[in-house]
N, C-alpha and C positions, 0 to 999 in steps of 0.2 A: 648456505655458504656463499661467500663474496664469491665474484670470479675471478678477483685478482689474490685472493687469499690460495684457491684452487691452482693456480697458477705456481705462487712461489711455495707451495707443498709439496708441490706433483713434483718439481723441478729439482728441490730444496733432498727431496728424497733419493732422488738418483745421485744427484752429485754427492753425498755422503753415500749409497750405496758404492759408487766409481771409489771413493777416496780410499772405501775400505778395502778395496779389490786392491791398489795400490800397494797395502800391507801385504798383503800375498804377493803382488809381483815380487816386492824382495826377500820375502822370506823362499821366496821360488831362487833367486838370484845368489842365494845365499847357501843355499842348501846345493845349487851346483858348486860354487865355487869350494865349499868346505870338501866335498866328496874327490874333488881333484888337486888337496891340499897341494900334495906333495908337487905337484907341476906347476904351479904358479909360482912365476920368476920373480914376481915383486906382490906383495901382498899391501904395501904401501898406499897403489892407489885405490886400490876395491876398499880400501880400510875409509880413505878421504872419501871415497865415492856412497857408501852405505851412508858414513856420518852425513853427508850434505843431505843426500834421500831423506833419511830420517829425519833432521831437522825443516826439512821442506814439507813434509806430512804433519809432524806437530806443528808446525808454524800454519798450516790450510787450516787446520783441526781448528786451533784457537781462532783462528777469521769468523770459520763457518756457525762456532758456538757464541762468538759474539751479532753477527747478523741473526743470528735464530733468537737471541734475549734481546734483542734490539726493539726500541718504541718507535723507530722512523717507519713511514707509512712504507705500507707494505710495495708501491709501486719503486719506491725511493731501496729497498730491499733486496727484491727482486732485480732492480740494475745494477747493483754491485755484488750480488751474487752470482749473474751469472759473467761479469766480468775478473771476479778473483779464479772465476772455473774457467777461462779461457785462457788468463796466467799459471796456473796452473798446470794444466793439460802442457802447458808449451814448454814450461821447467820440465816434466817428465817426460817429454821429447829428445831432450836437451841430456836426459840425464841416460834416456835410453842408448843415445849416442856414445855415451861417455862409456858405457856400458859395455858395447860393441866395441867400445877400441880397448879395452884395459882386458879386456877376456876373449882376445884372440885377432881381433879383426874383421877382415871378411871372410875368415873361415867361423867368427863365430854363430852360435845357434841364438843370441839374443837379440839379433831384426823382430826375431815372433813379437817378440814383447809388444813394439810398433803394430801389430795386428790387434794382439789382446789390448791394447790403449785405446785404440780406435775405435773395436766394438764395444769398450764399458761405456764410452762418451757419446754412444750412437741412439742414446732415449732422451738425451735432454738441449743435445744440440743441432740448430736446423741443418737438412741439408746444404744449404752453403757454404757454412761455417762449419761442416765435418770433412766437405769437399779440401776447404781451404788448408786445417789443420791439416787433411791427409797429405795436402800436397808440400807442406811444409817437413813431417817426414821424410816423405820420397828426397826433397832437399837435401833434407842433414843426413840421410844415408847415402844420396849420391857424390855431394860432397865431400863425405869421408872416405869414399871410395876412389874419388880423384885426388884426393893428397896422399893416399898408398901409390895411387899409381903413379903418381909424378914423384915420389921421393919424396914427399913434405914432413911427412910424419911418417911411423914406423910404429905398426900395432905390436899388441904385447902376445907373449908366447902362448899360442890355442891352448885352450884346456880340453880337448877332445881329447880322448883315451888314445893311448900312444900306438895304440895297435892300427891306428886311421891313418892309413898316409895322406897327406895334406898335399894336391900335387893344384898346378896354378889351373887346370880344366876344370877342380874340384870348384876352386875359389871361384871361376866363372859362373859355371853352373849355380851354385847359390846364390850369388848376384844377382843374376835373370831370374831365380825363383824368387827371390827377395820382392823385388820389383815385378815383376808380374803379381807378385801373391799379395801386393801393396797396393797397386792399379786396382786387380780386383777385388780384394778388400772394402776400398773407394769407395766405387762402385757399388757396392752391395749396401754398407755401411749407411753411403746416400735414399739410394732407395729404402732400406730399411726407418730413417729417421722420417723420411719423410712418411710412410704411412704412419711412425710414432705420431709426428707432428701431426693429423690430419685429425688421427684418433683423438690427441689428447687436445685440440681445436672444440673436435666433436666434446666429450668428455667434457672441456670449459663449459661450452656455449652452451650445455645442459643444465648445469648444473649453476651457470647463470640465470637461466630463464627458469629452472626450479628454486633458485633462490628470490627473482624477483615476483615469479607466482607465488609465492607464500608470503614477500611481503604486500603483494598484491590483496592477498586473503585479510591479513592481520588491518591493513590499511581500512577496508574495506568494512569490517566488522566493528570499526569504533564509530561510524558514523551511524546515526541514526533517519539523518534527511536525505531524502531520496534525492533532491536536487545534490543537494552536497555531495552523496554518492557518485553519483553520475559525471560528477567533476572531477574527482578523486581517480573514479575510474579510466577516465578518455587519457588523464595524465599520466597514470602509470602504464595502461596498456600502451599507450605511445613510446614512452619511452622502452618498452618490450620489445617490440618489434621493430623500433627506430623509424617508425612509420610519420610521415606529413602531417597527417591528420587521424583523427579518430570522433567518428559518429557513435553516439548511443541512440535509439529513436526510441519511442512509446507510441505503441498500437493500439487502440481503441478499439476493443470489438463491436461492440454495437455501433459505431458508425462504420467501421471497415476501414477505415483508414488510420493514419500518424497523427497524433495527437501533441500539441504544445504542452511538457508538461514542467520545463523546466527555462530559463531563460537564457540564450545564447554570451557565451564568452567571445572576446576577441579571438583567438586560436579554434575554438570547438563551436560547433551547431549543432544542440541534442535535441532538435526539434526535424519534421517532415519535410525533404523537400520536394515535397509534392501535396499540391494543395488539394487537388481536385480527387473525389471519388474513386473515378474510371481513368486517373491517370495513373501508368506505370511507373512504378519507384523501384529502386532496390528494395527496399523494407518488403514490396507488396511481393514481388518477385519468391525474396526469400520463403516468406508466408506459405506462400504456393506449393514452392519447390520442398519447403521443410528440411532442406540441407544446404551447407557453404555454396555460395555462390562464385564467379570470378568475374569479372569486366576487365580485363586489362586495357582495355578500351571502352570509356565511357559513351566518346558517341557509335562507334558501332559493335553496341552491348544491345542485344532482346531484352535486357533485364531493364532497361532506363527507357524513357521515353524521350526525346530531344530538348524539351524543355527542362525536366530533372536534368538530364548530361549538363546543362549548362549554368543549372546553381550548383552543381559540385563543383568545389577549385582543385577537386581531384582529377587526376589521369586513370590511376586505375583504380579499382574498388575490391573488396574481398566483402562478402556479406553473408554473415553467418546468424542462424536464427536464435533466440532465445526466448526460452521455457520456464513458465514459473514453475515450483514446484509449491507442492506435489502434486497439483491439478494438471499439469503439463500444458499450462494454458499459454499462447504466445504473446509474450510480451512486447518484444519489439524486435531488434535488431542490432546487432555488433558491427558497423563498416568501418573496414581498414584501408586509410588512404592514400597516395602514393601523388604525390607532384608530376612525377615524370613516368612512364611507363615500366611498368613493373611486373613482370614475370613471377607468379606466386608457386612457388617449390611446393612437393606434397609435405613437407615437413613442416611449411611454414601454415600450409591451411590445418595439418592438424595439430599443432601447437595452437594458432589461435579458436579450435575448437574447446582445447581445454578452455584457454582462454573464457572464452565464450558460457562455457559451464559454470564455470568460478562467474562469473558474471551476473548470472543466472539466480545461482545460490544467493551469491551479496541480496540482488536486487529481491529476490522471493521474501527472505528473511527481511529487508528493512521495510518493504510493503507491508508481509504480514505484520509489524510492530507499528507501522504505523496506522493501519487499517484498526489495529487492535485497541489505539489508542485512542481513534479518531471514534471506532465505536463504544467503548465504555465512556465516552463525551458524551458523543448525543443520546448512551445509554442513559447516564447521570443527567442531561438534560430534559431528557421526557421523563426518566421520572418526576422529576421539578415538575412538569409540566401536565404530568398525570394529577400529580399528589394537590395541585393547586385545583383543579377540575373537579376533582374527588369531593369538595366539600361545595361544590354549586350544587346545588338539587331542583333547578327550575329551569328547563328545559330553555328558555326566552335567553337567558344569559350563558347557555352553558353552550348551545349550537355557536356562538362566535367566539367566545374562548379556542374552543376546538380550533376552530378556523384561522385565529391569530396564533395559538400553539403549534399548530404544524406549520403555519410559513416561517416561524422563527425558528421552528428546527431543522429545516431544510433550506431555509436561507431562499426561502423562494418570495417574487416579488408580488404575485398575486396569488389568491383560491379562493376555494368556494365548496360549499356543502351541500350535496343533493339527497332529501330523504324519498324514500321510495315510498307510495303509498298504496298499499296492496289493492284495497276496494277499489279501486279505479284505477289500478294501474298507470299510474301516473308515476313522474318520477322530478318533483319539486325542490326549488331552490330555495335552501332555509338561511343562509346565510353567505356572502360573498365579498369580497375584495380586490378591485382595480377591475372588475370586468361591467358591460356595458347591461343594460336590463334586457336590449334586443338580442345578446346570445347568449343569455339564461333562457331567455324566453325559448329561443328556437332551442337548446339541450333539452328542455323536457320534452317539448313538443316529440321530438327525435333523437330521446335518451336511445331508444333501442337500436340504432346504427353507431351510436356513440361509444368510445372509451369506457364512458359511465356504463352505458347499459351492459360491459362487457363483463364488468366485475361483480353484475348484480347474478350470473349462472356459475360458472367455470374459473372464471381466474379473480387470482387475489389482489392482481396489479397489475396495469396496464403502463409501459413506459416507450416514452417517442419521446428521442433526444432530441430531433429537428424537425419540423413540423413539414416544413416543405420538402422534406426528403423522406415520410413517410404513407403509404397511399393509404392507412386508416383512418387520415384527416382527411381527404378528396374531398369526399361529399358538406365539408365545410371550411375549405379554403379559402372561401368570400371572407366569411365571417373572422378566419384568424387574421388574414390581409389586416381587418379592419380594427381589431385588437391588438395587433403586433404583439404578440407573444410569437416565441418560437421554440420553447422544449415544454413538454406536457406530463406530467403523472398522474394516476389515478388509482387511488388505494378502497378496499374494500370496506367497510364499517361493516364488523360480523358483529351478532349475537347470535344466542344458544339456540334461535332457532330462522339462521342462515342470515344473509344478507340483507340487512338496512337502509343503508343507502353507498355514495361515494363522497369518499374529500379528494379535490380534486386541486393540483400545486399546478403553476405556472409559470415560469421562466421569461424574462424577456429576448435571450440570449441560448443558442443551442447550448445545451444542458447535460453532461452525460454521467447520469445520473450512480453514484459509486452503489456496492456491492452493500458498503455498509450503510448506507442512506435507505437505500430497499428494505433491506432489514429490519431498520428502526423503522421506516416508515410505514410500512406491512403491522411492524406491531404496536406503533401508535394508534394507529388504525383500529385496529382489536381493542386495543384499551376503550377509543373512544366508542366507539363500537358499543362494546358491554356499560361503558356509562350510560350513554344517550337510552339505552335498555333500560336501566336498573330506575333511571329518574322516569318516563315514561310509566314505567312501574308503580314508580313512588306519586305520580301527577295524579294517577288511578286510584290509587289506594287513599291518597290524599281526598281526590275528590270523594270518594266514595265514605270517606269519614263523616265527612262537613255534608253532604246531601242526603237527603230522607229517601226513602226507600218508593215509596209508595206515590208522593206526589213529584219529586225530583226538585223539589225547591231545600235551597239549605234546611239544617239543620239546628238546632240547640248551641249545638259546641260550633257552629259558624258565626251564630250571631255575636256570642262572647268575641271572637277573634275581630272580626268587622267593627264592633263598639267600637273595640280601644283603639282602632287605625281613623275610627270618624274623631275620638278623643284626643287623638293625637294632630289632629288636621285643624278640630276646636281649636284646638288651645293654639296650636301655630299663627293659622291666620283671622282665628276671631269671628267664626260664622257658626252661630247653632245649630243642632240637627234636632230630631223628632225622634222619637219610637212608640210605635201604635201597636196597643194587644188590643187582640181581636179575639172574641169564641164566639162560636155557631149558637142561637137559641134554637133550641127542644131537639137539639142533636141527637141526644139519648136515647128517646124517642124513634127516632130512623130507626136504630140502630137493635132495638130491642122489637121494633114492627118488622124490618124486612132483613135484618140479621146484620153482621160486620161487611160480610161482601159489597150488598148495597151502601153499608156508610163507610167503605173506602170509597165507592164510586162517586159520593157525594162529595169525600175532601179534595176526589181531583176534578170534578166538575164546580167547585168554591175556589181551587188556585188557580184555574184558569181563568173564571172571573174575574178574581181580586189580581190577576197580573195582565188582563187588558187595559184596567188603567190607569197602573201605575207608572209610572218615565220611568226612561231606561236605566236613573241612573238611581233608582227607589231601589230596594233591597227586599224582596219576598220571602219570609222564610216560615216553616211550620214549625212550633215552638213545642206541640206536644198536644197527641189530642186531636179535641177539635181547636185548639189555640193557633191561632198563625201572629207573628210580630212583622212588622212593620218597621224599616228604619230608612229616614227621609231628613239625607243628605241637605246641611247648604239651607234648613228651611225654619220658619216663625212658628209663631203658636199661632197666628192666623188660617199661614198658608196650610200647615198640621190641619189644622181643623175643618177648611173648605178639602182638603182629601180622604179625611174619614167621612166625611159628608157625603162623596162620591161612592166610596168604595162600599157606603149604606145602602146607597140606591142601586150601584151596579149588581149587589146580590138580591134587591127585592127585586131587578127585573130581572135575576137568572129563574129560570123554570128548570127546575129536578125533573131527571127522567126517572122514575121508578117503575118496581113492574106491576103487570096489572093494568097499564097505561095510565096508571097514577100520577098526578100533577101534584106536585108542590113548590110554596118557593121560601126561601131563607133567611133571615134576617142573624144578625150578629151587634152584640155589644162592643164597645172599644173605649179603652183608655191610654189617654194621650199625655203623655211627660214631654220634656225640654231640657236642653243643656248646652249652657250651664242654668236653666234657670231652678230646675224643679233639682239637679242633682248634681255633685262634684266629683262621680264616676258612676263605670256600668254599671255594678252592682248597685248602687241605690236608682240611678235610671229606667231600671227594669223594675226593682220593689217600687218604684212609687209608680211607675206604669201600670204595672201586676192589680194595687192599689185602687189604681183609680178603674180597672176595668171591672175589679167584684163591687165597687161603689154603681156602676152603669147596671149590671146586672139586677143590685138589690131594685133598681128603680123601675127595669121594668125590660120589656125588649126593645132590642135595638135604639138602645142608648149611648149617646156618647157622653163623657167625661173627660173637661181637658184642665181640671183646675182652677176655671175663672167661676 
């Protein structure tokens, strides 16, 4: 409810209750005069006198009902409402007089009337102006009572029961009661309107500042930006309390102090004015105290430090705390500000307590919507950024992914990936971004004093908003100096069975890192975590597909895969490769003299041979058997041919350890293909290799065959 609408209600109601009482004063005036028919000398003027009354009550009546249907603002309302009630009141003064002279005099009994007037008009009129009216009666009674005395006029015959003698001590006597009982009347009347007044003061101002609290509330809840809030708010709380200024601050807990989190207006500063740590502010004060504060004086306030006292353009401050809910975590601060010095009433601190609450609420609710929004983003984000990860399966490309996905979703300007590696505990860098190779190098060296090492036991994350404000960077403060970063996190990389390593983000800039960034980044973490897992897995099982069991050289289903990447590199830039089959002569043999055991030990004492001299970038693999193939990258049917040439002689000079101190030594056939020349894919590359190596065979041991 407006306050000026409370205003011309409260007012708007008594003066219709008064007007109604007016009906009764003459049906009271009425009911004497009939009862003493018979003794009224002249009924003529009580006849003119009712009609004028009457018509001066319908005539207020129709005012009052067109002021009450009336569209003029209500302040325009209220001024001429209570101005037709102070004409009014003054006709029924006038009329009470008239009264008193037509029904006796000053012997008559209708002065009361003047009392019963007095106190209907005593709830909506101030005491001044009840003073004033009273004294305006006392007037028109005194007056009438000097023109009896002088002979001016001549009252009409009393209508007191004749049995009263009417003697002039009589007439005295009511005079001085009249006037006395008038005085004191006044007086009482006075006093009485004025606690009216104070109450219905109190009553407004309530029910003003409960009406601007709730449009404080409605205001408050259309906004969704917290900066925007926070403008909305300084503006209407100001206008609340009619206050100079109004601060809202934001507290940061993790550094302890006031936080920038909104951009100053001309009129408001909803930012810290206190820069430092360990210097006192209001805000930090409050914090402490946990309850309204006061400075009526800012510089000698314990709550301010002298440098704060002199970025407020305030004189006095009020400083009340505020609590999110439902976590009851402190948010910031509410300061009410005063230009000149200001004495804060206990009604005014806990009004802007409420205040402060309602503040509270707004600011909880538009946080949590924005926190909620801010993380179903970065939610929707790493999924993108999982789901794109998900389909890398090679460890080489998949550790810098990770490392580019988390700084774009944390908006961080450098990081880097540390995997743990258990056999040596060691704790290496796989991947990095903006940092230097000399503090990678020193983090592994002394992962275990580090951040990193911290999330590789106990914690899921480690987070330092300022590096120089925290002592778990100490022991490496050279090195960030020399990096210039300045906020730090560090997230865990779990799998199913514990920690992997750290992805570690870096800031150039103190960093204070939100609730909902932890969040996601804890479970970005996990995701990548469980990939960097699953692919290692897959690197395993991969290898262990493609490699033979027994000598460790590929496999069958390797060499198929290898051709077609050599076919593919052919055909690109135009260089031939080789493929050499190769089988052991009188293998068999071995193998039926001293059993399978010894003729495995023979095939990995043959791959060692035939892989000392082949280059590194030759291709060994066992085909099946006693068969091993050959695939030689990049090379002629020449150069093919001086290498099975080689790898002839390197096994006549291997010597077999058998048991029994048994000597023997080995010899193998081989057939040598080309491509593009012998074939126009793998499959015929290997059949006319296969080909030409049971042609070497028929001929005899250790035969080569290369098609010329």
């Amino acid at each position: 409810m407006d306050g000026n609408r409370v205003s011309f209600s409260f007012f708007f109601d008594h003066v219709k209750l008064s007007h109604r009482q007016r009906w009764y004063f003459l049906a009271g005036m009425a009911f004497i005069i009939l009862v003493n028919w018979p003794r009224a000398v002249d009924l003529f003027p009580t006849g003119v006198l009712f009609l004028v009354a009457a018509g001066v009550a319908f005539f207020f009546s129709w005012g009052y009902q067109r002021i009450e249907k009336s569209s003029a603002p209500l302040d325009v309302r209220n001024h001429w409402l209570k101005r037709i009630a102070t004409g009014q009141t003054l006709l029924d003064l006038l009329l009470i007089t008239a009264a008193i002279h037509i029904t006796g005099g000053p012997a008559s009994p209708v002065p009361l009337m003047y009392l019963i007037c007095m106190g209907t008009i005593s709830t909506y009129f101030p005491p001044r102006k009840l003073i004033s009216l009273n004294l305006v009666a006392i007037l028109l009674y005194a007056g009438l009572m000097h023109s009896y005395a002088i002979d001016l006029i001549f009252p009409a015959e009393t209508i007191f029961p004749s049995a009263l003698i009417v003697t002039k001590a009589l007439i005295d006597d009511l005079q001085l009661f009249y006037f006395c009982a008038m005085i004191l009347n006044g007086a009482l009347i006075a006093a009485h309107s004025q606690k009216v007044q104070m109450d219905w003061q109190a009553v407004d101002c309530q029910n003003s500042y409960l009406d601007r609290l709730h449009g404080l509330t409605k205001l408050g809840l259309e906004h969704m930006d917290l900066s925007e809030l926070h403008k909305t708010l300084a503006t209407e709380i100001k206008q609340v309390f009619g206050a100079d200024m109004i601060y809202i601050t934001n507290w940061d807990m993790e550094i302890g102090q006031v936080r920038d989190s909104t951009r100053p207006l001309k009129e408001y500063r909803f930012a810290s004015l206190a820069s430092s740590k360990y210097e006192m502010s209001m805000t930090r004060a409050v914090w402490w105290a946990g309850k309204p504060l006061v400075a009526e004086d800012v510089f000698c306030s314990p709550y301010l430090s002298y440098k704060s006292a002199q970025e407020y353009p305030a004189k006095s401050l009020l400083g009340l705390p505020i609590y999110g809910l439902p976590d009851r975590r402190f948010l910031g601060a509410l300061l009410v500000g005063y230009n000149t010095r200001h004495t804060f009433s206990p009604a005014e601190i806990t009004r802007a307590w409420q205040v402060a609450d309602v503040a509270a609420l707004l600011i909880s609710r538009t946080r949590l919507y924005t926190e909620t929004q801010r993380r179903a983003s970065l939610l929707e984000q790493m999924a993108e950024q999982v789901s794109r990860l998900t389909s890398d399966l090679q460890q080489t490309t998949l550790l810098p992914a990770i490392v580019e996905s988390a700084r774009n979703l944390l908006k961080a300007e450098r990081a880097a990936l540390h995997m743990y590696e258990e056999p040596n505990q060691k704790m290496r860098c796989e991947y990095s971004v903006g940092l230097s190779t000399k503090y990678l190098e020193h983090m592994a060296t002394h992962f275990d004093v580090s951040p990193e090492g911290l999330v590789l036991h106990d914690q899921s994350y480690v987070l330092i908003p300022d590096v120089h404000r925290d002592s778990r960077t100490s022991p490496i403060q050279g090195l960030i100096a020399q990096e210039k970063f300045r906020a730090y996190a560090v997230f865990a990389l779990t799998a199913p069975d514990g920690s992997i390593g750290a992805l570690s983000l870096y800031w150039d800039h103190p960093h204070a890192i939100s609730s909902e960034e932890v969040s996601v980044g804890c479970l970005f973490a996990q995701r990548a975590g469980t990939l960097v897992h699953n692919v290692r897995l897959y690197e395993q099982i991969s290898i262990a597909s493609l490699t033979d069991v027994l000598t460790s050289l590929p496999n069958r289903r390797y060499i198929d895969q290898r051709l077609a990447e050599e076919r593919q590199r052919s055909d690109r830039y135009g260089h031939p490769y080789a493929l050499l089959m190769l089988d052991l002569d009188g293998f068999k043999a071995i193998n039926d003299c001293f059993g399978h055991p010894i003729g495995d030990s023979v095939l990995q004492q043959v791959a060692e041979s035939l892989q000392r001299v082949l280059r590194s970038t030759d291709v060994l693999t066992r085909y099946g058997g006693d068969e091993f193939a050959v695939i030689l990258p990049e090379t002629k049917l020449e150069e093919a041919t001086i290498v099975a040439e080689k790898l002839k002689t390197a096994l006549a000079l291997t010597k077999l350890h058998l048991p029994h101190n048994t000597q023997r030594y080995v010899s193998a056939c081989m057939g040598v293909a080309m491509y593009p020349l012998d074939a126009n894919s793998s499959e015929d590359l290997i059949r006319v290799a296969d080909e030409r190596l049971y042609d070497a065979k028929r001929k005899g041991s250790g035969v080569v065959v290369n098609g010329i």
